[in-house]
C-alpha positions, 0 to 999 in steps of 0.5 A: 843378583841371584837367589840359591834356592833351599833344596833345589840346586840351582840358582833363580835369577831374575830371568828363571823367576820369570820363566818359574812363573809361567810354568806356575801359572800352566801348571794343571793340577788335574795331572796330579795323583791324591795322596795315595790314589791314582787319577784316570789312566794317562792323567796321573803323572806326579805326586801330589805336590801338597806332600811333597815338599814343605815351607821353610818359613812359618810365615809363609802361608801369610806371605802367600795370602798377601800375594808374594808367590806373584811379587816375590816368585825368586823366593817364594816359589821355592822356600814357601812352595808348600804355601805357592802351590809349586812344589812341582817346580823342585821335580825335574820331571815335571820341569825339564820336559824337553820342548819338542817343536821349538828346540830341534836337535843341531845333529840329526844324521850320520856323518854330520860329524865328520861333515863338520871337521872336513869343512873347518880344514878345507873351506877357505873360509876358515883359513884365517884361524889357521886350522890344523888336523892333528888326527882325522879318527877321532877329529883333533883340530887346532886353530892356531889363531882363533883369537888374536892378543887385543881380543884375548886382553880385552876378554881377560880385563874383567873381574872374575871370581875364581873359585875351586873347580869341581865334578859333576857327581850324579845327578839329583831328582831336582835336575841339578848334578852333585858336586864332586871335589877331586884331588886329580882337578884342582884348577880354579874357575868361573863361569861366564854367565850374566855380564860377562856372557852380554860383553861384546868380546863374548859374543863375538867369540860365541858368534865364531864359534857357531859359524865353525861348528854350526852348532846354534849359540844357544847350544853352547854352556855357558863359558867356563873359565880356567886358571892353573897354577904352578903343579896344578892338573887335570888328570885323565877325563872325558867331557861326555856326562852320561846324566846329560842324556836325562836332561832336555839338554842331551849330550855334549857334542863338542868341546871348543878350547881356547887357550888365553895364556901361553905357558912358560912350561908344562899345561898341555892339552893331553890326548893319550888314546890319540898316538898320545897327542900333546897340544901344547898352549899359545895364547889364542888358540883354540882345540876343537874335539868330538865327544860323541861318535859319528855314526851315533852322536847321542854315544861317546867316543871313548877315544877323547879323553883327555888331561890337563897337565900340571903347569910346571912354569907360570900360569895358565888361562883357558876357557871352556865352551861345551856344546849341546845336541839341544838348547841349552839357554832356556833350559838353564833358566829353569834350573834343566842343565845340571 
């Protein structure tokens, strides 16, 4: 179960509750600004948090005193933050603060990049996925069997809420991105977070594909699902989000696709700035892409957009798994990854 937060966009399972807390219980408030005034020169980071933000419940004050701040944080640190003391918790700044020691960047040099793509297609390691180079400037590489049938039915057996895909707008003082519904996306999709990301299928599949990139697990977002009907799209995009680079999170490095479905007719994977590629969708398959450059893996490689485009015959499965420069775990916990 979870708790959509009023005024802070995310939402507070019982892990991010436990993770708030601990932020609650360190949190100095002698780093805090009066109203008005200034503390000593380096010690003045936030606003005072009293004047910040405000109960959503006249009740709260009276909640707060019989200790329901500590026994009920999933909603008391957000709805009666006034009353908690944790108006802080809403502003990124003060809670997306990147843990420099514990979480160190998966790409730190140049040519690690294109170190990565020239191993996946030469090592006999990887040849059982059957790895394909479509281009070698920008890297486009498919695994032609990167899942076999059983693993993808057995992926596909769960229930899954699809709900309208959207994009991600600009990103808000509370960490989180402003969604955006666009006639040129109208795919449905669902995230795998919770249960289906603690599916041994999962992590098996998340396992693989750190081997191949050797980007750490907990650098991949969560996977997110897609399903197309007939006419329905993706028109032309990139999967760099520059807002990212705000986050502890920092860029998308990569984009691992894997097909779930083939496709009667249409859905292929377009690249139009990569002698207009069309890949087109087998059931396990898999599409590995760069978003970044490799002579600076915190810029964008313009060159990979990219289109999903309509399906013409049957439908279409997918799933997307995006990998980071940095954790991406921890840091959705508490509400950091947009």
């Amino acid at each position: 179960a979870v708790f959509a937060a009023p005024g802070l966009g995310f939402y507070i399972s019982e892990q991010k509750a436990h993770a708030l807390v601990d932020m609650w219980r360190e949190f100095d408030a002698s780093t805090v600004c009066e109203e008005g005034g200034a503390a000593g020169e380096g010690a003045c980071v936030w606003p005072d948090p009293r004047y910040t933000c405000s109960d959503t419940d006249n009740r709260c004050s009276y909640w707060a005193e019989l200790g329901e701040c500590m026994e009920n944080p999933r909603y008391m640190l957000m709805s009666c933050a006034r009353s908690c003391g944790s108006c802080f918790l809403k502003d990124k700044n003060y809670r997306c603060q990147r843990n420099e020691t514990a979480h160190r960047p998966a790409i730190s040099e140049k040519g690690e990049v294109n170190a990565m793509f020239e191993d996946v297609t030469t090592s006999e390691t990887w040849k059982k996925y059957s790895p394909k180079i479509h281009s070698r400037d920008p890297w486009v590489v498919t695994f032609e069997s990167f899942m076999s049938p059983e693993e993808v039915d057995d992926f596909l057996s769960q229930h899954m809420n699809f709900k309208r895909s959207v994009d991600a707008g600009a990103l808000q003082p509370d960490g989180s991105f402003a969604e955006i519904r666009s006639m040129g996306r109208t795919s449905s999709s669902f995230w795998c977070t919770d249960q289906c990301w603690e599916r041994p299928i999962m992590t098996k599949i998340a396992e693989r594909i750190s081997e191949i990139t050797r980007i750490p697990v907990d650098n991949g977002e969560y996977p997110q699902v897609l399903r197309y009907d007939k006419e329905q799209e993706y028109t032309q995009h990139h999967d760099y989000i520059p807002g990212h680079l705000d986050l502890p999170i920092g860029p998308r490095l990569y984009t691992f696709f894997v097909y779930l479905s083939d496709v009667e007719d249409g859905g292929e994977t377009h690249f139009p700035l990569v002698n207009d590629l069309k890949v087109k969708p087998k059931k396990g398959k898999a599409v590995l892409w760069p978003s970044v450059l490799d002579r600076n893996p915190l810029m964008k490689d313009r060159r990979t957009k990219h289109a999903a485009l309509p399906v013409k015959k049957g439908r279409k499965y997918a799933m997307n798994i995006w990998l980071h420069m940095y954790n991406f775990h921890d840091y959705f916990e508490i509400g950091c990854t947009g």
